[in-house]
N, C-alpha and C positions, 0 to 999 in steps of 0.2 A: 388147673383144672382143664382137664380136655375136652376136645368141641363135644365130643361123644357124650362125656359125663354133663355139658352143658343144654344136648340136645333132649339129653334122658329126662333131665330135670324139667326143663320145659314143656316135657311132652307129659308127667307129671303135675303142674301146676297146671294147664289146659283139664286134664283128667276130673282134677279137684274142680274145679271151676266147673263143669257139666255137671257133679253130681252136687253142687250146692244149687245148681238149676230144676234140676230133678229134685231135692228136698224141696225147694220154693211151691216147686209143682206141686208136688204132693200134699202139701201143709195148704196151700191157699186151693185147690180143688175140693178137699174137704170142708175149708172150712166155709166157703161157698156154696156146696152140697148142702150142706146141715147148714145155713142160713136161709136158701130159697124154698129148702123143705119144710122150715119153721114159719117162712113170712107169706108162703102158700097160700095155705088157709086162710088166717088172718087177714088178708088180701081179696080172700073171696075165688082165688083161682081155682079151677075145674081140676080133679084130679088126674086128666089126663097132661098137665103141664109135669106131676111127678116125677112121669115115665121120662120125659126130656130133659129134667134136670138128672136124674139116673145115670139116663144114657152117656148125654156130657159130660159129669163127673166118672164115667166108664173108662171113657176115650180118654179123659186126663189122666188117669191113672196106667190106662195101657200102653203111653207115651210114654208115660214114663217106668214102666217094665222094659220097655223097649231099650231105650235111653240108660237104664241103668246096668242091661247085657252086653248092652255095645261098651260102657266104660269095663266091667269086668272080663269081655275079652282082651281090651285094652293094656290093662293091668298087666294081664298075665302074658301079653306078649312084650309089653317092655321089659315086666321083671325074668321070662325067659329068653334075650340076647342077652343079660350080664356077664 
């Protein structure tokens, strides 16, 4: 195997490794979303905490829009030097 096909590979497994970060993100922002929107009330807190759990769960998800462009530029620039 050459360094090349070694370097591809690893730049590869890096790849996969961010976008199992980016699922994490995305599955535990939700599901924190829809628990603090649930324990809210029940809690007694003012509907203006809503907006802030919202917003949070926003920004978690736009990181990881982000996060997940940057890996598909990625992609397609390793699998375009082949």
């Amino acid at each position: 195997m050459s360094a090349q096909d070694q370097d591809r590979q690893a730049r590869e497994r890096a790849l996969a490794a961010k976008g199992r970060l980016v699922s994490l993100v995305i599955v535990g922002t939700m599901v924190l979303w829809l628990l603090a929107l649930w324990l809210g009330p029940k809690l007694g807190m003012p509907g203006r905490y809503a907006f802030l759990f919202d917003f949070a769960a926003l920004a978690g998800l736009f990181w990881a829009l982000v996060v997940s462009l940057q890996i598909r530029r990625a992609r397609k620039d390793v699998r375009g030097n082949e």
